[in-house]
mmCIF file of the N, C-alpha and C atoms, coordinates in Angstrom:
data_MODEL
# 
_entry.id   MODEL 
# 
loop_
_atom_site.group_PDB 
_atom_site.id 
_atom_site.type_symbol 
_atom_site.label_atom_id 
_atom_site.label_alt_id 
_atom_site.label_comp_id 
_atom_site.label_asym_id 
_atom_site.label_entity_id 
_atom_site.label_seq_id 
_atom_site.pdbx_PDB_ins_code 
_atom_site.Cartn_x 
_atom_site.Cartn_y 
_atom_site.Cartn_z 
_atom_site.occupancy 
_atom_site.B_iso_or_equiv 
_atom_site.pdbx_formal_charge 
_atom_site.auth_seq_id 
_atom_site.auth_comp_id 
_atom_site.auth_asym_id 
_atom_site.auth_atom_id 
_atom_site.pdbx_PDB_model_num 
ATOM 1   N N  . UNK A 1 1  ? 0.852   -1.177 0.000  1.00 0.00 ? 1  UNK A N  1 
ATOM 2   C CA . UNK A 1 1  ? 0.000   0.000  0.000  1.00 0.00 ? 1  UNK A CA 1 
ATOM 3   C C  . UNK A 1 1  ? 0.899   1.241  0.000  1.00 0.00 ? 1  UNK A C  1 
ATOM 4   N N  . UNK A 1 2  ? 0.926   2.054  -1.153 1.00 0.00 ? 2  UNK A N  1 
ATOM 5   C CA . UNK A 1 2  ? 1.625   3.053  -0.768 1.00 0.00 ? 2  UNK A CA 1 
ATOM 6   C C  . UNK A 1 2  ? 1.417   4.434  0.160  1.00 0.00 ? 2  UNK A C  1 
ATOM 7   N N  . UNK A 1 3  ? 2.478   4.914  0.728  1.00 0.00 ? 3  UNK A N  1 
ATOM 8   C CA . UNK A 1 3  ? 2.481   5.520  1.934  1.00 0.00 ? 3  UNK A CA 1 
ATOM 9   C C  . UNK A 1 3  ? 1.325   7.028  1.109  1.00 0.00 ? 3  UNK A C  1 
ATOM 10  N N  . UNK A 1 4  ? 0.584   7.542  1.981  1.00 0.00 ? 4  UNK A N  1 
ATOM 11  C CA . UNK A 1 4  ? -0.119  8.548  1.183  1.00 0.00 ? 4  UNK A CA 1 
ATOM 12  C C  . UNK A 1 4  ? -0.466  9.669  2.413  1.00 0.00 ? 4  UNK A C  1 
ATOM 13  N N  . UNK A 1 5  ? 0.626   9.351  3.446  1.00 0.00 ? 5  UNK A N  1 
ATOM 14  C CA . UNK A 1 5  ? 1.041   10.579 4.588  1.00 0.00 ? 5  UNK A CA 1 
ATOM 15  C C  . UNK A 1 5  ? 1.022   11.926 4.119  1.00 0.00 ? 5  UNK A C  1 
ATOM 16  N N  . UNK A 1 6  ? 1.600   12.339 2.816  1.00 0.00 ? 6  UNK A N  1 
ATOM 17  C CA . UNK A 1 6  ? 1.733   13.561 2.322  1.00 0.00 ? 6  UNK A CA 1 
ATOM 18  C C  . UNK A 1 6  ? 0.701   14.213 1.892  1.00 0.00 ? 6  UNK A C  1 
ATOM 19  N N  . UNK A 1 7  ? -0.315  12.946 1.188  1.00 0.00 ? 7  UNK A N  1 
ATOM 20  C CA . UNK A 1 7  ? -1.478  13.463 0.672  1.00 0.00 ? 7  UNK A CA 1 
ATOM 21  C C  . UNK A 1 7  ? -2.182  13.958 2.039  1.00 0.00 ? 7  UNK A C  1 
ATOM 22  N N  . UNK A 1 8  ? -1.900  13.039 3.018  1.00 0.00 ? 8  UNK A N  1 
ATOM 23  C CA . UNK A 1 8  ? -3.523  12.957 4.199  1.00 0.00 ? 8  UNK A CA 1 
ATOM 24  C C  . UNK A 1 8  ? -3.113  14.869 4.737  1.00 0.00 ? 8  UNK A C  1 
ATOM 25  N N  . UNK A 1 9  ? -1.786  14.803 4.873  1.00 0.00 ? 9  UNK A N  1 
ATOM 26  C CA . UNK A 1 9  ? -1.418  15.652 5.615  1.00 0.00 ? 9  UNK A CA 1 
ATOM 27  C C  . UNK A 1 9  ? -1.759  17.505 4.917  1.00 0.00 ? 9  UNK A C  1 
ATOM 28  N N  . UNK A 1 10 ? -1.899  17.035 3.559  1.00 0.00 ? 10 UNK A N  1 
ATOM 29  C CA . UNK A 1 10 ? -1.850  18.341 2.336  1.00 0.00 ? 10 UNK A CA 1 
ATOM 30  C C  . UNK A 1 10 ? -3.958  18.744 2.935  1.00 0.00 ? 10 UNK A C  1 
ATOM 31  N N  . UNK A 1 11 ? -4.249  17.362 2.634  1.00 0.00 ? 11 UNK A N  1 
ATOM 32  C CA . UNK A 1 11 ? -5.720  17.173 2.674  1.00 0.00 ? 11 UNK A CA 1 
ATOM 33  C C  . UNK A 1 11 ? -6.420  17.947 4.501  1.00 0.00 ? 11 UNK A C  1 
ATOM 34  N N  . UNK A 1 12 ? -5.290  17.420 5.249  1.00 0.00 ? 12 UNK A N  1 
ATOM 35  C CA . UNK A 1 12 ? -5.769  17.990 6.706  1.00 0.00 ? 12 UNK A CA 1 
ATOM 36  C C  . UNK A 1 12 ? -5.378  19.592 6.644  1.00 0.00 ? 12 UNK A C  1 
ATOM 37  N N  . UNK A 1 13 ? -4.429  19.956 6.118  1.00 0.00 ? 13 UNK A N  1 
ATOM 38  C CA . UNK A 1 13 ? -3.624  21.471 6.175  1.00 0.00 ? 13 UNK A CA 1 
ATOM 39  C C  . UNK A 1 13 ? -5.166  22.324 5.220  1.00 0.00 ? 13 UNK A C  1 
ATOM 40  N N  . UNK A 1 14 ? -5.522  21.773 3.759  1.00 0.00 ? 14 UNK A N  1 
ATOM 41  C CA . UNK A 1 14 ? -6.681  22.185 3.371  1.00 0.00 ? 14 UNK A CA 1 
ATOM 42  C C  . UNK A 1 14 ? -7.790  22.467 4.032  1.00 0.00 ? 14 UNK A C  1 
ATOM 43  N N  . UNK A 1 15 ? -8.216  21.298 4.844  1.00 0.00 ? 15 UNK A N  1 
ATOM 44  C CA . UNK A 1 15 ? -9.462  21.238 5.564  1.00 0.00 ? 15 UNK A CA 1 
ATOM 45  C C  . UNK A 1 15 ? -9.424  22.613 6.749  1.00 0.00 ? 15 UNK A C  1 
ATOM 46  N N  . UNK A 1 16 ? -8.078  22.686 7.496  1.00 0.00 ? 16 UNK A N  1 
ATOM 47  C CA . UNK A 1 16 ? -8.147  23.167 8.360  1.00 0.00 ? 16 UNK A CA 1 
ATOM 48  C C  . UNK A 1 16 ? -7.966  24.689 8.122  1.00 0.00 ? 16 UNK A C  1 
ATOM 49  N N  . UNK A 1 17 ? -7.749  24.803 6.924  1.00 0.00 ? 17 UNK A N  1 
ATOM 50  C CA . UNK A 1 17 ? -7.697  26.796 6.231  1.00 0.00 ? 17 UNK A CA 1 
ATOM 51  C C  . UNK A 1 17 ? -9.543  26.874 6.319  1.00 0.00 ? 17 UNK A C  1 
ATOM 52  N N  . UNK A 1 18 ? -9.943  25.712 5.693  1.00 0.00 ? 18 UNK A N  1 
ATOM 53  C CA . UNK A 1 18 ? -11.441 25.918 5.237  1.00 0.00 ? 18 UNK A CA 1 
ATOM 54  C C  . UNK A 1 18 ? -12.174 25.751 6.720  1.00 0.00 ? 18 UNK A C  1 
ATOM 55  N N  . UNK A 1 19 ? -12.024 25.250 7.357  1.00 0.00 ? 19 UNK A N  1 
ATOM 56  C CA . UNK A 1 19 ? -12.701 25.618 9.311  1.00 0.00 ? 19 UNK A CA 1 
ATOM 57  C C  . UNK A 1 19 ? -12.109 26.828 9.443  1.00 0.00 ? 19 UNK A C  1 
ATOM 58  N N  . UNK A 1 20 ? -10.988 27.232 9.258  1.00 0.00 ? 20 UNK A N  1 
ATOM 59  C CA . UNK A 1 20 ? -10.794 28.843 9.909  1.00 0.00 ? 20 UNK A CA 1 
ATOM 60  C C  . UNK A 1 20 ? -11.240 30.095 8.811  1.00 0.00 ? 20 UNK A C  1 
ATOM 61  N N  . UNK A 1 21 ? -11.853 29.701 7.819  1.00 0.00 ? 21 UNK A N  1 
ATOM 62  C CA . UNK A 1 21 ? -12.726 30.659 6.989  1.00 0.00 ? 21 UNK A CA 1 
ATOM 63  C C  . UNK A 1 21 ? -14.091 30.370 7.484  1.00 0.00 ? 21 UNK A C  1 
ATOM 64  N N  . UNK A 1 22 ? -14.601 29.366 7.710  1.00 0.00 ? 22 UNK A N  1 
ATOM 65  C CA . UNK A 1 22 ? -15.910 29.064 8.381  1.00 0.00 ? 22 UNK A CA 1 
ATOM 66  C C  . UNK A 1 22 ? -15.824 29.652 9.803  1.00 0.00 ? 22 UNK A C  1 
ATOM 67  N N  . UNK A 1 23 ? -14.768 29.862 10.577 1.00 0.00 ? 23 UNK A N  1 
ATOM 68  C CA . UNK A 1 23 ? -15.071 30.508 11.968 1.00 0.00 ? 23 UNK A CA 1 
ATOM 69  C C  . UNK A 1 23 ? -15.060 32.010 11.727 1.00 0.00 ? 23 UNK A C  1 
ATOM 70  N N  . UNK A 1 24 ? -14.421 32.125 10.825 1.00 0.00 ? 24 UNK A N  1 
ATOM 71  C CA . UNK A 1 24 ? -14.458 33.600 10.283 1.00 0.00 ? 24 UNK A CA 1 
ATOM 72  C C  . UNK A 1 24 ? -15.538 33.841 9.749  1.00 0.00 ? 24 UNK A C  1 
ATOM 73  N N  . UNK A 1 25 ? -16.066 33.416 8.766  1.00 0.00 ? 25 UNK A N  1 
ATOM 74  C CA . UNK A 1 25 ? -17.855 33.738 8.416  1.00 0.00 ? 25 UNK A CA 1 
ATOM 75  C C  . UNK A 1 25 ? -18.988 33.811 9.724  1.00 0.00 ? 25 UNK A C  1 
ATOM 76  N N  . UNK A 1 26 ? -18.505 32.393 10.738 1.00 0.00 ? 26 UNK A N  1 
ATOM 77  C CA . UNK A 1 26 ? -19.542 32.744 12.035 1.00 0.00 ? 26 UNK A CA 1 
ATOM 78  C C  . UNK A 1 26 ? -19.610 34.084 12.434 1.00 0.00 ? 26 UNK A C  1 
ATOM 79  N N  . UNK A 1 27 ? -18.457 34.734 12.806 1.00 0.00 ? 27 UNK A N  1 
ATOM 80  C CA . UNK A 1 27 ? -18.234 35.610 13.419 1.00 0.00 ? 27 UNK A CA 1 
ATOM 81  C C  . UNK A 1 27 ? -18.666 36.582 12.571 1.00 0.00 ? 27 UNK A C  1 
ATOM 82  N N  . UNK A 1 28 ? -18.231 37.003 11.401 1.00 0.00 ? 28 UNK A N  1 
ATOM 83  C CA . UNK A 1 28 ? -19.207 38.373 10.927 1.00 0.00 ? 28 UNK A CA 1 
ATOM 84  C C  . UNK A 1 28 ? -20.797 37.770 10.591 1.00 0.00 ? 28 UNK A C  1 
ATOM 85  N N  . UNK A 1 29 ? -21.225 36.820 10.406 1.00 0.00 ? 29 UNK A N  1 
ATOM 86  C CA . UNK A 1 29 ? -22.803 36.542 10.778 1.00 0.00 ? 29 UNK A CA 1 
ATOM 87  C C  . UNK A 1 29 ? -23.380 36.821 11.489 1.00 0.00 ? 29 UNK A C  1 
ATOM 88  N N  . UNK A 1 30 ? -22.248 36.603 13.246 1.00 0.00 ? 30 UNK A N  1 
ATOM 89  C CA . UNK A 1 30 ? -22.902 36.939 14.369 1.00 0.00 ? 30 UNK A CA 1 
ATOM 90  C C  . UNK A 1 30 ? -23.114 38.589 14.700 1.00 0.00 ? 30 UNK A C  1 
ATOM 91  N N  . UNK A 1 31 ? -21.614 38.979 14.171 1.00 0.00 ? 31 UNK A N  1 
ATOM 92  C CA . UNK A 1 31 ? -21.901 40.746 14.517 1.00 0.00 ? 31 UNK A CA 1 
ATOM 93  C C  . UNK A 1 31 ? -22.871 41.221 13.251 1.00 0.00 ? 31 UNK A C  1 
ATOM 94  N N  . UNK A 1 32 ? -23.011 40.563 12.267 1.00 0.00 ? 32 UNK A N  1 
ATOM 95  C CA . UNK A 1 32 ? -24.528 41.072 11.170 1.00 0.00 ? 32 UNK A CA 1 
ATOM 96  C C  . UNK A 1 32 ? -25.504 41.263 12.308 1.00 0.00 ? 32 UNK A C  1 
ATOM 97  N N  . UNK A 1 33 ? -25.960 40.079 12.425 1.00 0.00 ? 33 UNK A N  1 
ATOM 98  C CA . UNK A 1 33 ? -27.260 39.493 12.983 1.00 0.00 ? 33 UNK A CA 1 
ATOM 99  C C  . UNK A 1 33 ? -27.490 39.949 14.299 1.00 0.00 ? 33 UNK A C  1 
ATOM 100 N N  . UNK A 1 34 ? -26.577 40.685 15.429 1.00 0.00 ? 34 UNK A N  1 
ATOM 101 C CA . UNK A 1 34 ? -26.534 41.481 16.238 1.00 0.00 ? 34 UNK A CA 1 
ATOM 102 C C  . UNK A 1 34 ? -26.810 42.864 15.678 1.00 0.00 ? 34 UNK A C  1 
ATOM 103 N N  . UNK A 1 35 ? -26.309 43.197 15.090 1.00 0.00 ? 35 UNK A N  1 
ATOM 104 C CA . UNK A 1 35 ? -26.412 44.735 14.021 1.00 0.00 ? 35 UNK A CA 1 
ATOM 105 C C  . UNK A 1 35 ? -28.519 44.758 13.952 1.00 0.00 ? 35 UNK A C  1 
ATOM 106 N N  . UNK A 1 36 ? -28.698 43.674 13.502 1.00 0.00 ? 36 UNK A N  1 
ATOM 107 C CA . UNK A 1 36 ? -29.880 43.484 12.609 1.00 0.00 ? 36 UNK A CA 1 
ATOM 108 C C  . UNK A 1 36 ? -31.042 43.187 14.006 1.00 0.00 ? 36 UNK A C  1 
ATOM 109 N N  . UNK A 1 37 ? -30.529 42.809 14.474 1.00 0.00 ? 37 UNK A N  1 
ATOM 110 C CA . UNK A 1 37 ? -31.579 42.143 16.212 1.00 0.00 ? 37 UNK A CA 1 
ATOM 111 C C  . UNK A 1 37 ? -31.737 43.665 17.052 1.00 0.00 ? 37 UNK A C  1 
ATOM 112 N N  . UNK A 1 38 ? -30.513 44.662 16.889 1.00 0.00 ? 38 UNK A N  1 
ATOM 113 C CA . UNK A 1 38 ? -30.581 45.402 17.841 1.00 0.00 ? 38 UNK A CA 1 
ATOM 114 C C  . UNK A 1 38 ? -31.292 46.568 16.926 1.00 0.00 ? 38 UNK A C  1 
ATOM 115 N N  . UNK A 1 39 ? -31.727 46.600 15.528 1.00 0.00 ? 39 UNK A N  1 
ATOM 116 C CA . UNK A 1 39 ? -32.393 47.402 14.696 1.00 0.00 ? 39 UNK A CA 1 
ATOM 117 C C  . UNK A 1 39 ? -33.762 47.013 14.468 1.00 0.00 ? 39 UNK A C  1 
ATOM 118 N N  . UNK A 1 40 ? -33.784 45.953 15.055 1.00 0.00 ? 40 UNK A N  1 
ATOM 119 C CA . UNK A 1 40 ? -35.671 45.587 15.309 1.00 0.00 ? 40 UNK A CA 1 
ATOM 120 C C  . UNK A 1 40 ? -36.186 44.612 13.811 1.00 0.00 ? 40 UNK A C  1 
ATOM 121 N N  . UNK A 1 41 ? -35.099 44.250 13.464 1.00 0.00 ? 41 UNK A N  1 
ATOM 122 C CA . UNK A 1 41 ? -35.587 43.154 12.340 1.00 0.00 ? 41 UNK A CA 1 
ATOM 123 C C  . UNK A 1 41 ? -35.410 41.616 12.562 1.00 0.00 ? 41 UNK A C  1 
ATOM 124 N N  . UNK A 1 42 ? -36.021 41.330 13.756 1.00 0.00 ? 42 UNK A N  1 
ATOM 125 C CA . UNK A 1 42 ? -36.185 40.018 14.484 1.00 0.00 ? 42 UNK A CA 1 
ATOM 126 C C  . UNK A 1 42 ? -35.996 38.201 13.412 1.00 0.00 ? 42 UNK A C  1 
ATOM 127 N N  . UNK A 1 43 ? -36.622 38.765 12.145 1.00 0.00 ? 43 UNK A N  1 
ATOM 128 C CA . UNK A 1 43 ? -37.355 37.727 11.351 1.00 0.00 ? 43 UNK A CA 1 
ATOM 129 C C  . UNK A 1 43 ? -35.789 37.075 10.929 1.00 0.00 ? 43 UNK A C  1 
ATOM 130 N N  . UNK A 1 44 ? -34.919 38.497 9.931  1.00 0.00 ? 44 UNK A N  1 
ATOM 131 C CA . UNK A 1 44 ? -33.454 38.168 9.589  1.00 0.00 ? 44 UNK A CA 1 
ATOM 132 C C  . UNK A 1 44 ? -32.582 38.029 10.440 1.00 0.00 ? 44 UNK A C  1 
ATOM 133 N N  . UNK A 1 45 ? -32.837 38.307 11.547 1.00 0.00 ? 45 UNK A N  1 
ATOM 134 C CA . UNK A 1 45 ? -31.772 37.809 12.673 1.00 0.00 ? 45 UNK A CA 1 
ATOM 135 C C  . UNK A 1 45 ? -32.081 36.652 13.033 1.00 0.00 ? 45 UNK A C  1 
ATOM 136 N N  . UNK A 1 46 ? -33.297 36.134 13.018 1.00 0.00 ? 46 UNK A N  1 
ATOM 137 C CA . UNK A 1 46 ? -33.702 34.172 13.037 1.00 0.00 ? 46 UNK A CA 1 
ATOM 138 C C  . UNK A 1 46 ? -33.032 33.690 12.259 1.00 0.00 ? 46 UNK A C  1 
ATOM 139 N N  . UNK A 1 47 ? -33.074 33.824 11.375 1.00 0.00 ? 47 UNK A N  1 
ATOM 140 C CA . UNK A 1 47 ? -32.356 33.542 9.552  1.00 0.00 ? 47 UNK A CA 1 
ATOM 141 C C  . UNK A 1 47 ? -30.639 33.508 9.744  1.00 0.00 ? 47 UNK A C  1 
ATOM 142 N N  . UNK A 1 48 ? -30.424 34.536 10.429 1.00 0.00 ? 48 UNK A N  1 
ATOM 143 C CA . UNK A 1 48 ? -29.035 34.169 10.328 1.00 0.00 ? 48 UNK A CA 1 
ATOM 144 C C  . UNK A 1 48 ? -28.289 33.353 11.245 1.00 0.00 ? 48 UNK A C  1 
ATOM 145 N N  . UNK A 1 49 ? -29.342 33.489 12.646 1.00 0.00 ? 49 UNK A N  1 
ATOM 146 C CA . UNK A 1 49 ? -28.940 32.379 13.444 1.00 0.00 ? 49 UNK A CA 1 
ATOM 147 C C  . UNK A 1 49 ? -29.479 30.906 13.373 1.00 0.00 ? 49 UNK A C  1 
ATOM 148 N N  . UNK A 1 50 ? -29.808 30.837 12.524 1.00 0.00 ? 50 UNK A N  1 
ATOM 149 C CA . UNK A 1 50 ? -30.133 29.321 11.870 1.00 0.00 ? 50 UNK A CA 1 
ATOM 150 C C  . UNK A 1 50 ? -29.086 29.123 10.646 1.00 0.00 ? 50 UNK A C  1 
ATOM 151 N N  . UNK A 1 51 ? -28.016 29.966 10.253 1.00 0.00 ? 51 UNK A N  1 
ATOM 152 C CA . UNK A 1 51 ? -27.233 29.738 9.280  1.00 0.00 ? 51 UNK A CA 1 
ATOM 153 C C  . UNK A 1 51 ? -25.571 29.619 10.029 1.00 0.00 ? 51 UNK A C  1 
ATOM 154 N N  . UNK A 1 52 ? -25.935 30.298 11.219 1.00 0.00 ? 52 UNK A N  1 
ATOM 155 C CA . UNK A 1 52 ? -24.808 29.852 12.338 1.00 0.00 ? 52 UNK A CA 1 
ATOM 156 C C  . UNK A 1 52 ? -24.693 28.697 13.138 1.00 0.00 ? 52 UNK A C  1 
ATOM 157 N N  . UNK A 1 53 ? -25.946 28.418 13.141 1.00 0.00 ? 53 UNK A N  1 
ATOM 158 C CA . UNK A 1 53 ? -25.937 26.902 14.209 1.00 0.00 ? 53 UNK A CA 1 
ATOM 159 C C  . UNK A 1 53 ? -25.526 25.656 12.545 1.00 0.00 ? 53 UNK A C  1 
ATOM 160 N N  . UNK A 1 54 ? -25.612 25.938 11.702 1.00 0.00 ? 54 UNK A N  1 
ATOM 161 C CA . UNK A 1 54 ? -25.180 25.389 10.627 1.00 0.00 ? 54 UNK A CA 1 
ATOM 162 C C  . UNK A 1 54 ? -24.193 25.877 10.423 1.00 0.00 ? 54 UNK A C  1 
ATOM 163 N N  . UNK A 1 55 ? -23.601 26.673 10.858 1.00 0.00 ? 55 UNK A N  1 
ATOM 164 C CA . UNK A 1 55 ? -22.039 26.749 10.647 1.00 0.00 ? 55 UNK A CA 1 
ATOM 165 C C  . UNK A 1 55 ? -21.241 25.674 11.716 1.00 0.00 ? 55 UNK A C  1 
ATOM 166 N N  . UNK A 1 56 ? -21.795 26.203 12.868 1.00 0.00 ? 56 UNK A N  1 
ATOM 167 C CA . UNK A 1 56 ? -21.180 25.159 14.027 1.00 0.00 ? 56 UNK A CA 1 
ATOM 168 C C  . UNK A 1 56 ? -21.348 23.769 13.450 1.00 0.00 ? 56 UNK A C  1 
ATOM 169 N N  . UNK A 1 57 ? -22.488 23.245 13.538 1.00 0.00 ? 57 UNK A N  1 
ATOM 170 C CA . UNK A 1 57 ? -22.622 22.189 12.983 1.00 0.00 ? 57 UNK A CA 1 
ATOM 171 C C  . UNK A 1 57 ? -21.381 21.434 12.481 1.00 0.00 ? 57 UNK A C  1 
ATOM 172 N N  . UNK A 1 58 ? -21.638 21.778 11.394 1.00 0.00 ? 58 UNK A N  1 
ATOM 173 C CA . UNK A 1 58 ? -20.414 21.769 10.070 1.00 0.00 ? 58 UNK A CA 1 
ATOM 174 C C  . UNK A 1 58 ? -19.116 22.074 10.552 1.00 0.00 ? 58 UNK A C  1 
ATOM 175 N N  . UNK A 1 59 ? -18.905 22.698 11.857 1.00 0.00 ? 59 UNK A N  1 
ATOM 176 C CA . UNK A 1 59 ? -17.318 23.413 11.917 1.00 0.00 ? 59 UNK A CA 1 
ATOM 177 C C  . UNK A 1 59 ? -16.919 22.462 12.823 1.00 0.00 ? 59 UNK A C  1 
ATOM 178 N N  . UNK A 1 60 ? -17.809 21.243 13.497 1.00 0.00 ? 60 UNK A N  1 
ATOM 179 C CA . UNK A 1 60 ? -17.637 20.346 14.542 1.00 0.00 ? 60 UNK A CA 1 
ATOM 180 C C  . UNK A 1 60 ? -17.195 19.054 13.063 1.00 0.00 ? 60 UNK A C  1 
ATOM 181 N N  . UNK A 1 61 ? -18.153 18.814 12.372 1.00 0.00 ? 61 UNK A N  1 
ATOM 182 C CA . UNK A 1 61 ? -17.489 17.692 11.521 1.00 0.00 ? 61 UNK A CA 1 
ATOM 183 C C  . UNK A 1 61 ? -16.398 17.672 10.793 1.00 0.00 ? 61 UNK A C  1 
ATOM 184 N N  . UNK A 1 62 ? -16.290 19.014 10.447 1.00 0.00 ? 62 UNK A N  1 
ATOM 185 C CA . UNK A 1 62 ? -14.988 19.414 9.582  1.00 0.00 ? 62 UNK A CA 1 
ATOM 186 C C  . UNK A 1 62 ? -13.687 19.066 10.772 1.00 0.00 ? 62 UNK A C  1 
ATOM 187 N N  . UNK A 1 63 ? -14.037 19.456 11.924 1.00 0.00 ? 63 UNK A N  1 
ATOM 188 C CA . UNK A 1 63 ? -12.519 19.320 12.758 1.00 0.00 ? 63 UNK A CA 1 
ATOM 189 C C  . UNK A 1 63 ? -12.693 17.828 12.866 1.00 0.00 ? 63 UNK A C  1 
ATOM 190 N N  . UNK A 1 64 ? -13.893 17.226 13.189 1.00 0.00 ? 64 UNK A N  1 
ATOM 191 C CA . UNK A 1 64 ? -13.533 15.405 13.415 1.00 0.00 ? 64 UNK A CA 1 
ATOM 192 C C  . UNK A 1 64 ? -12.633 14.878 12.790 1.00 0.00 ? 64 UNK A C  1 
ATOM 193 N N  . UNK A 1 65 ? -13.084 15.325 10.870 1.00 0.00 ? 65 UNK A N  1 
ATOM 194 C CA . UNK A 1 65 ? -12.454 14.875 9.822  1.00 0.00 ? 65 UNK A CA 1 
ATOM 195 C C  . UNK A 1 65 ? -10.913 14.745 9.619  1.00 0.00 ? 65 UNK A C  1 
ATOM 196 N N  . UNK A 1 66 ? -10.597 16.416 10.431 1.00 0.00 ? 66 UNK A N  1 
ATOM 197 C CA . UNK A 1 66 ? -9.096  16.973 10.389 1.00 0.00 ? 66 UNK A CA 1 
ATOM 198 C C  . UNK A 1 66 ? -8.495  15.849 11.210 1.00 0.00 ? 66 UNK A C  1 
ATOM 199 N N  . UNK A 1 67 ? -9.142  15.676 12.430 1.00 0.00 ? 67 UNK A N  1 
ATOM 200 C CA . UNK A 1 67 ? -8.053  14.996 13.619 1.00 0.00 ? 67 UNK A CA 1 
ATOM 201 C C  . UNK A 1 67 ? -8.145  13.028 13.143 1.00 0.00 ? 67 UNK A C  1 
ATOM 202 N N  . UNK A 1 68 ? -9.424  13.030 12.325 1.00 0.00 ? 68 UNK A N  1 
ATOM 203 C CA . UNK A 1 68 ? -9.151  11.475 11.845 1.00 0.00 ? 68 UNK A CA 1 
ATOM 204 C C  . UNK A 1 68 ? -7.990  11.414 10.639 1.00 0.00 ? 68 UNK A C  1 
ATOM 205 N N  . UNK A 1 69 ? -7.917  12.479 9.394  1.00 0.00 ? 69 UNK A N  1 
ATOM 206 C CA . UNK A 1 69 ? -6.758  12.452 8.977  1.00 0.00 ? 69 UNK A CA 1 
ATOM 207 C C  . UNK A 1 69 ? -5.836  12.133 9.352  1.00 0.00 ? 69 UNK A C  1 
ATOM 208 N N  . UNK A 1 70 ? -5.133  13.222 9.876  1.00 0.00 ? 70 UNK A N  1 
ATOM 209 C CA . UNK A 1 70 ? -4.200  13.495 10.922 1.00 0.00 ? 70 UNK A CA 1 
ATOM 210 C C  . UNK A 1 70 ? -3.621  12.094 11.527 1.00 0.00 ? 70 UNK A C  1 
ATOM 211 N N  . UNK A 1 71 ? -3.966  11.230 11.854 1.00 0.00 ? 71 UNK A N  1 
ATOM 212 C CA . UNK A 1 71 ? -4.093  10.488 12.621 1.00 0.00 ? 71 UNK A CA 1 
ATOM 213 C C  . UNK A 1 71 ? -3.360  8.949  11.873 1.00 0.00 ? 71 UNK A C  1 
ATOM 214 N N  . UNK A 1 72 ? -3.632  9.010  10.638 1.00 0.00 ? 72 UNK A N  1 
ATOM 215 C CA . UNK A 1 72 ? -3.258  8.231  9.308  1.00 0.00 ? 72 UNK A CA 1 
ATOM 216 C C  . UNK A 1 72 ? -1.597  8.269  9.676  1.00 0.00 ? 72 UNK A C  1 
# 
């Protein structure tokens, strides 16, 4: 079986730029959607915190993925 350490490791270094652009999107979602909650538009601030708990979501499987790489 050939060794494919370099790949796993290229593949974990990828993954883990793309979780720290996803924690970076949480975060200006959250100061949007604060902006937008404290201006009395309740409906789009639901909206965006339903696009954050789907960020988390997603930012929990993406790291599983990283540390099962990794791990190769």
């Amino acid at each position: 079986m050939p060794d494919n350490s370099e790949a796993n490791i290229a593949t974990a270094d990828a993954l883990t730029l793309l979780l720290h652009n996803q924690h970076a999107l949480a975060a200006a979602i959250e100061e949007v959607t604060k902006w937008i909650s404290e201006n009395g538009v309740e409906s789009v601030a639901a909206n965006a915190m339903g696009a954050m708990e789907t960020l988390d979501k997603n930012a929990q499987a993406i790291t599983d993925s990283i540390l099962q790489i990794r791990q190769f």
